[in-house]
N, C-alpha and C positions, 0 to 999 in steps of 0.2 A: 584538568577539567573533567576528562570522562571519568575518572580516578575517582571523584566526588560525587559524579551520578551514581557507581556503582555500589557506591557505602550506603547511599541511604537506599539505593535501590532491593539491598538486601530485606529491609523491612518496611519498606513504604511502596507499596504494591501498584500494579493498574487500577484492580479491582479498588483500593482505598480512596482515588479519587473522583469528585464529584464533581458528574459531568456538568452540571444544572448550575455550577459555582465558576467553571472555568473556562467556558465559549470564550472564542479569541479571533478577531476577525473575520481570515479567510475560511469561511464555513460552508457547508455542502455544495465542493465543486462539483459539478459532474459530469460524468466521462459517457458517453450514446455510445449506447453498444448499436454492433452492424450484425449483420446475420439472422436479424431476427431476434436477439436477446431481448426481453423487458429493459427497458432502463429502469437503473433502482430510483426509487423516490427518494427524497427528504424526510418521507414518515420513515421509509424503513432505515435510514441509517440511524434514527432515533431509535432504534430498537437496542437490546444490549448487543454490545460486541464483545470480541473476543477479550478475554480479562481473565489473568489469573487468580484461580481460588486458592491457591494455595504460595507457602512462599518458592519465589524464585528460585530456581536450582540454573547452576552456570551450566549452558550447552558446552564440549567440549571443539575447540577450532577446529577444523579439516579443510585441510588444501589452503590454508591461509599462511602467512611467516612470523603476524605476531600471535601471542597470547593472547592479548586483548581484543581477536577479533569479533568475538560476542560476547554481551554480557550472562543474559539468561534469555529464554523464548523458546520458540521453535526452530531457528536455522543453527545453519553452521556456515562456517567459510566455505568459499568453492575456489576462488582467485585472486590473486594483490592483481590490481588496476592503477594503472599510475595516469595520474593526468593533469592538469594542469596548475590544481589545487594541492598535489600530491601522491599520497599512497592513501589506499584503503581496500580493505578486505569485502568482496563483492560475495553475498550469501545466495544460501540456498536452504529448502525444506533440510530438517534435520528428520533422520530416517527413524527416527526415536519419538517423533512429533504424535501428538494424537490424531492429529488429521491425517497423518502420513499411513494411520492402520486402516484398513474398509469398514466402516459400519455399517453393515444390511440394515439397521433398524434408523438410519438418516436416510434409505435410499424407497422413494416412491415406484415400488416395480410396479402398481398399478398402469401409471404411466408410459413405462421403459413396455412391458407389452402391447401399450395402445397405439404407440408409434413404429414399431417395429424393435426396441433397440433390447439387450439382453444384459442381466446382471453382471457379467463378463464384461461387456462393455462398459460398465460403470468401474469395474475395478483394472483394468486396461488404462482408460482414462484419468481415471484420479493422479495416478504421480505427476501423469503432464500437467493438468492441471495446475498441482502445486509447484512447479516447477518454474513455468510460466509465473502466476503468482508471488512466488516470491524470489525468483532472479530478475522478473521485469517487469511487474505493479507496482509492488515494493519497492527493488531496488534496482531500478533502470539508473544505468550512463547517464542520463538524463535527470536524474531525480533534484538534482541541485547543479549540472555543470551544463549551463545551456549552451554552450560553444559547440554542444554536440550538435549538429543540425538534425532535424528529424526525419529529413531523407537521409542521413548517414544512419541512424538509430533502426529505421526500416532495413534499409540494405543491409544490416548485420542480423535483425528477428526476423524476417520476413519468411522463415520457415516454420515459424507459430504459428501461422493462418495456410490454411488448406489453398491451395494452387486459384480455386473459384474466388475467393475472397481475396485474394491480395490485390487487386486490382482495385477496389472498393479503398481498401486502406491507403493504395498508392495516390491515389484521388484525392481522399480526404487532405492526406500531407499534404499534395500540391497546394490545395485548396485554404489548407488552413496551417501552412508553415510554419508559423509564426504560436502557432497555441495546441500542438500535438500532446495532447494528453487532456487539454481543456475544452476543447471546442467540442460541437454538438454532432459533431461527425468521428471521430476519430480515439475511441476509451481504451487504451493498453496498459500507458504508463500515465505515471504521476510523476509532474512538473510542474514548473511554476508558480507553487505554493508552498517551499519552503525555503528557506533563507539559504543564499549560497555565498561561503561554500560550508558543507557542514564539515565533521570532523575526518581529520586527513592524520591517523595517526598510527597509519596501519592497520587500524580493526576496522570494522564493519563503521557506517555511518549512523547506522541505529544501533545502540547499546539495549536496544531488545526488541523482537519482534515476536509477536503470537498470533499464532494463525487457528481460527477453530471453521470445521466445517459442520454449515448449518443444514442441509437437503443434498440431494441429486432429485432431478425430476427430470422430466421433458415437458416439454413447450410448442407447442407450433402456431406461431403469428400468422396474423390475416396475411395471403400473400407471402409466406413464409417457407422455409423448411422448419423439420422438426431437429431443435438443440437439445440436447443432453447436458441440462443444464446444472451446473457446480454453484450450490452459494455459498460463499465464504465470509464471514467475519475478522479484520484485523484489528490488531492495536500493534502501533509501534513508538518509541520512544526516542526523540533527539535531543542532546545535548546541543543548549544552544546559549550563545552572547544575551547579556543585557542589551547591547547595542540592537543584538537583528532582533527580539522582540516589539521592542521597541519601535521600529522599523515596520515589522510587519502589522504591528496595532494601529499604528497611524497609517498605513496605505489600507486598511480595512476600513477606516473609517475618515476621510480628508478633512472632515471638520471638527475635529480634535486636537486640542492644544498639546504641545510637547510637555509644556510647562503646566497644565493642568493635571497630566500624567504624572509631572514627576512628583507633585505635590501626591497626587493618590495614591501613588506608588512608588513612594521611593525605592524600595529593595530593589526595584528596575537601574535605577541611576549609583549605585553604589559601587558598581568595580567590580564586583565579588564574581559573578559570570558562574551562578552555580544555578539555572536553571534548565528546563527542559521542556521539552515540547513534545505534544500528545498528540499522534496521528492515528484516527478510527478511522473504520469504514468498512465498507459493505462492497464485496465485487461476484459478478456471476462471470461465468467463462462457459460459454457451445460448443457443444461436440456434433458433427452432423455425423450420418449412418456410415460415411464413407472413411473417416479416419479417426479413427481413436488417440492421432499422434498430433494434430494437429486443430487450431478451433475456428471457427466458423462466426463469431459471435464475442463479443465481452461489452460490460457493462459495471460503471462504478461508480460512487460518488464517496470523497471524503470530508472528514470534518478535524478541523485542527485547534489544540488546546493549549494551554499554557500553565504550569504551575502553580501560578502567584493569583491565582482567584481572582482577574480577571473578568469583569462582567462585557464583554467586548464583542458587539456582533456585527458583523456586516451590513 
């Protein structure tokens, strides 16, 4: 199956499909950022996201044991994770990424001098950043095996958020156990919006991920400190069942016939399990004055898509 995503993936791009054709239920979750981050809106995840212009070139694996741990994008392999669905190759920024080089001319040093912070600090901060972004937005323990509880998920990152702030987040988990990554407290990882389990085949769970960054700025909320703030655009891409589409179309919408679907859709009910599923979105990440290594702050909201054109909204 991933073997099929990746043949047409060669010529059938992000950038090729139309976002405005293929809304699929679960659409602009979103994650409250703490520290003072804006939380992103719903207009801005409608903005473009990350999407390749050009065709796909295969990232090389590192640190992974299959071949197949990436298709094309921005990461690479970092670790096999085995769990209870299997094996799969756990990514990371790939050092060859465009977001992965500093661009002065994305970065508002208007800002970064009106708060105290310094250009340095913006290029200091970046790799964590993406680091954070995409070993654990992206592609958290969490992103499809909920067995992971989210107090275990924190007791393993909880050195992503600066010493002030963990307590904040230790809260929110208490608080909202049950929906860490959804609830209106607590924005790191993304959960509970994609079918599990997804692909356990040794590579990577997304057969491509692309990360573009849009700004660095700072910020300071009413009441707030001042974040050094990162905004990022994704696309990622899952290989997914007719069944869990399916699935996921009707829990997006409850008063949808199965059988009205399959009449609209049959390439849904056919066997053939050759589609996929489009994950965009929008996430910012805080940096406060006192760590460069650590954030203060995140904020995200995504929006999930589906191949088959789809007119499907929550």
């Amino acid at each position: 199956m991933r073997g099929q995503l990746r043949a047409v993936g060669t010529s059938r791009t992000v950038r090729q499909i139309s976002r405005s054709a293929l809304a699929i239920g679960v659409a602009g979750v979103l994650l409250a950022g703490l520290g003072g981050c804006a939380a992103v809106t719903n207009d801005e995840a409608d903005a473009p996201t990350a999407e390749q212009t050009t065709e796909p070139t295969a990232a090389a694996p590192a640190g992974c044991s299959s071949e197949l741990a990436v298709g094309y994008g921005d990461v690479v392999g970092l670790e096999d994770v085995t769990d209870n669905f299997g094996t799969y190759c756990h990514t990371t920024i790939s050092p060859t990424a465009e977001a992965a080089v500093y661009d002065s001319t994305k970065t508002d040093l208007t800002t970064l001098a009106e708060f105290g912070f310094t250009e340095d600090d913006a290029v200091a901060a970046l790799p964590v950043a993406l680091r954070i972004l995409t070993e654990e937005v992206l592609d958290s323990s969490r992103l499809d095996n909920y067995s992971v509880a989210p107090a275990e998920w924190f007791a393993a990152n909880s050195d992503y958020l600066t010493t002030k702030w963990q307590p904040a987040y230790q809260k929110a988990i208490d608080g909202k156990a049950a929906t860490l990554g959804v609830s209106g407290t607590s924005g790191i990882i993304v959960t509970d919006i994609l079918p599990s389990p997804l692909a356990r085949d040794g590579g990577a769970r997304a057969s491509s991920a692309v990360v573009r960054l849009d700004r660095i700025h700072v910020e300071e909320p009413d009441g707030g400190e001042p974040n050094l703030v990162f905004s990022f655009s994704t696309t990622s891409t899952f290989v997914a069942t007719d069944a869990q589409i399916v699935a996921l179309v009707l829990a997006a919408d409850p008063s949808q016939i199965e059988d009205a679907r399959r009449a609209s859709n049959p390439e849904l009910f056919d066997g053939a399990d050759n589609s996929w599923l489009i994950m965009t979105g929008k996430t910012l990440l805080g940096f406060g004055l006192e760590s460069n290594e650590q954030i203060i702050g995140s904020s995200s909201v995504f929006q999930l898509y589906t191949d088959q054109g789809l007119d499907v909204i929550a």
